[in-house]
N, C-alpha and C positions, 0 to 999 in steps of 0.2 A: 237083423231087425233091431238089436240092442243099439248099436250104433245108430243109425239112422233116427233112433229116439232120442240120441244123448243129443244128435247133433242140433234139432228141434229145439229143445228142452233152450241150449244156450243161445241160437237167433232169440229164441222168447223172449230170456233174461238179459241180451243185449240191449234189445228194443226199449223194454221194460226200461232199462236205466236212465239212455238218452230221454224218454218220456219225460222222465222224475227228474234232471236235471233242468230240464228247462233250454231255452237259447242262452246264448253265451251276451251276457252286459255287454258294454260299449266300454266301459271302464276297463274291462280286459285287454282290448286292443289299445287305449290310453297307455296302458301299461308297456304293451309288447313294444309302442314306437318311444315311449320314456326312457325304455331299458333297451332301446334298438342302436344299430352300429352310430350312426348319426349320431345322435344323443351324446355317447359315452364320451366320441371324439371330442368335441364341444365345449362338456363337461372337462373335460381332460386339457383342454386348451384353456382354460379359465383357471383351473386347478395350479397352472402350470404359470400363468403368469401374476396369479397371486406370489406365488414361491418366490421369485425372482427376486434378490436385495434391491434395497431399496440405496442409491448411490448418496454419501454424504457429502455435497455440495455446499460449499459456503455459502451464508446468506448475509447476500449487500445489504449495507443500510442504508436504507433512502434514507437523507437528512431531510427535514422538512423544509420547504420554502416559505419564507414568509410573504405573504400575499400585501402587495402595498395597493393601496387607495391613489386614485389619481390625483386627489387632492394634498395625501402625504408626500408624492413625487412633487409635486409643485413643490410644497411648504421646502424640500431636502433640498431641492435643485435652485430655487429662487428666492432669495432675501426676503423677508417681508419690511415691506416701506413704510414707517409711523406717516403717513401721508395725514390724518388728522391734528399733528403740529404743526402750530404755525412756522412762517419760513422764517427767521432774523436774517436780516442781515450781517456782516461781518463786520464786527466795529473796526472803522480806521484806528489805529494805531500812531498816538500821535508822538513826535519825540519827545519825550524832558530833556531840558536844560539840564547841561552838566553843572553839577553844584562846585560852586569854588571850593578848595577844602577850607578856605581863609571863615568862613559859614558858616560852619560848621564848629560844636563844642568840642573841646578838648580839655582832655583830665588828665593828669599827671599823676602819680600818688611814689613816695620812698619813706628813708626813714627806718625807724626802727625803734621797737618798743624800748621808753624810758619815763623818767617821773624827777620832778625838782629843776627843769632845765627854764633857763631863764633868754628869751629874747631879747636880746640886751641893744644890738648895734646892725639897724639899717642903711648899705652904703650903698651910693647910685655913682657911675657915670655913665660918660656917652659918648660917639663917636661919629664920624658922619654916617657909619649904616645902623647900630644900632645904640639902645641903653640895655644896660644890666643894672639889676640889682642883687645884693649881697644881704644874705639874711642868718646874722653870726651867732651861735648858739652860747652857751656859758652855764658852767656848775657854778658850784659856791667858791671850788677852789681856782676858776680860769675856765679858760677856752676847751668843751667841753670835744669830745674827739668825736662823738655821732649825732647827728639831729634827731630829734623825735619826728614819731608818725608825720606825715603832711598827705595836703589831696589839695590840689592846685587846679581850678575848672576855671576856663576862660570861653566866654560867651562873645562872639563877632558882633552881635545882632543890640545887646548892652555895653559892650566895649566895656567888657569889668573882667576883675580876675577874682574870683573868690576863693579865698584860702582857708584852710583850716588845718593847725596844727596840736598837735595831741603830747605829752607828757611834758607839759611847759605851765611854770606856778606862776610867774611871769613875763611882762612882753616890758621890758622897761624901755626898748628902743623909741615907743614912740610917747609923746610928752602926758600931761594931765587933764588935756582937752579930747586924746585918742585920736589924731587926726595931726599929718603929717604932707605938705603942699610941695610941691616941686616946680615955682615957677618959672623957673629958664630950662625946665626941660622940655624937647620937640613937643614927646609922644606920653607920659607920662601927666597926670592932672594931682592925684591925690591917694594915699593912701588912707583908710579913713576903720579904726575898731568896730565890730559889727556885735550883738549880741550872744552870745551862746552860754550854754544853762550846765557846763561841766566845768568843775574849777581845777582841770589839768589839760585844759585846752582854751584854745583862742579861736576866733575868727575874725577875718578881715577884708576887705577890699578894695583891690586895687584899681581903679577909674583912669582909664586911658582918655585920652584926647580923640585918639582915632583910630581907625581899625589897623589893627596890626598884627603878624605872626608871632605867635610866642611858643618856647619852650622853656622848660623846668627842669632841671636837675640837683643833684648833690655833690658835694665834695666832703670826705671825711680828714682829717686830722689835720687844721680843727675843722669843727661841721659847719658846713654852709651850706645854704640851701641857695641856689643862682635859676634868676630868670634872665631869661633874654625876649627884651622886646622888642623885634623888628617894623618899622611901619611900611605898610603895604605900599 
């Protein structure tokens, strides 16, 4: 009979529990399939390739490209044309006349620096092709061994020869009129004193008849200064 009460007594307080507990949430079963084999695999395959290293790989540089405009490929590829200048023509190109050198000035210049020297004796001859003349220098004691400075400039266009010589107190070669004629010579007109404002030099000029080649030189011991006048 004790038993058969005990057994009572605990159906009662079974029942009783389940009462007091209630039904089971939805959240429950949430749970049971969260934490279910599915689940964990999943979970575990996700786990698992987080883990996995991560391979280090070079990384290429893209260079950049520079983007061109269709209008910058034009300008690169094709010249641009001043097309708003007018066109000239091409000036003809006309010849010159080759200048005779006969024409043309020439200067001479020798000599050498001196002082006290006197121009004492101008001598001419001639020849059938040319004249010369002799222009003899002198100290106090004779025939002096160098000539002074000279610059001898002959003009085709004047037919003159203009001289000018430097470390000379006198020119006694030519007379007290400064003017010295030459008339049985071809090419030859006149020698003739010209002005100059230094009183250790002279000037003068020589007046040809007609155009002719000349050259100028020196000779020392004694000094002479020699033209030669060729007529053209």
């Amino acid at each position: 009979m004790i038993k058969i009460l005990l057994s009572l007594f605990i159906i009662l307080g079974l029942s009783a529990c389940k009462e007091r507990r209630g039904p089971e949430p939805e959240t429950s079963k949430f749970t049971e399939k969260l934490f279910s084999g599915t689940s964990s695999t999943s979970s575990q395959k996700v786990f698992t390739q987080e883990r996995t290293p991560i391979k280090n790989t070079p990384i290429k540089e893209v260079t950049p490209q520079t983007s061109i405009s269709n209008s910058e490929t034009i300008v690169k590829e094709v010249p641009i044309l001043e097309d708003d200048l007018p066109v000239l023509p091409t000036p003809i190109q006309e010849s010159t006349p080759t200048l005779d050198f006969t024409l043309e000035k020439q200067t001479f210049r020798g000599g050498t620096i001196n002082d006290g020297l006197d121009m004492k004796v101008i001598r001419s001859s001639q020849d059938a092709i040319r004249t010369r003349l002799v222009f003899d220098s002198y100290t106090l004691n004779g025939k002096a061994t160098q000539s002074g400075n000279y610059i001898f400039t002959y003009n085709p266009s004047t037919k003159q020869i203009i001289a000018v010589i430097n470390g000379y107190r006198k020119f006694s070669a030519l007379s007290s009129e400064k003017i010295r004629t030459f008339p049985n010579n071809r090419i030859i007109k006149n020698i003739k004193m010209e002005k100059y404002m230094d009183d250790s030099g002279f000037k003068f000029n020589i007046s040809l008849k007609n155009a002719a080649s000349v050259k100028v030189f020196e000779l020392k011991a004694p000094a002479r200064i020699v033209v030669d006048i060729t007529p053209n």
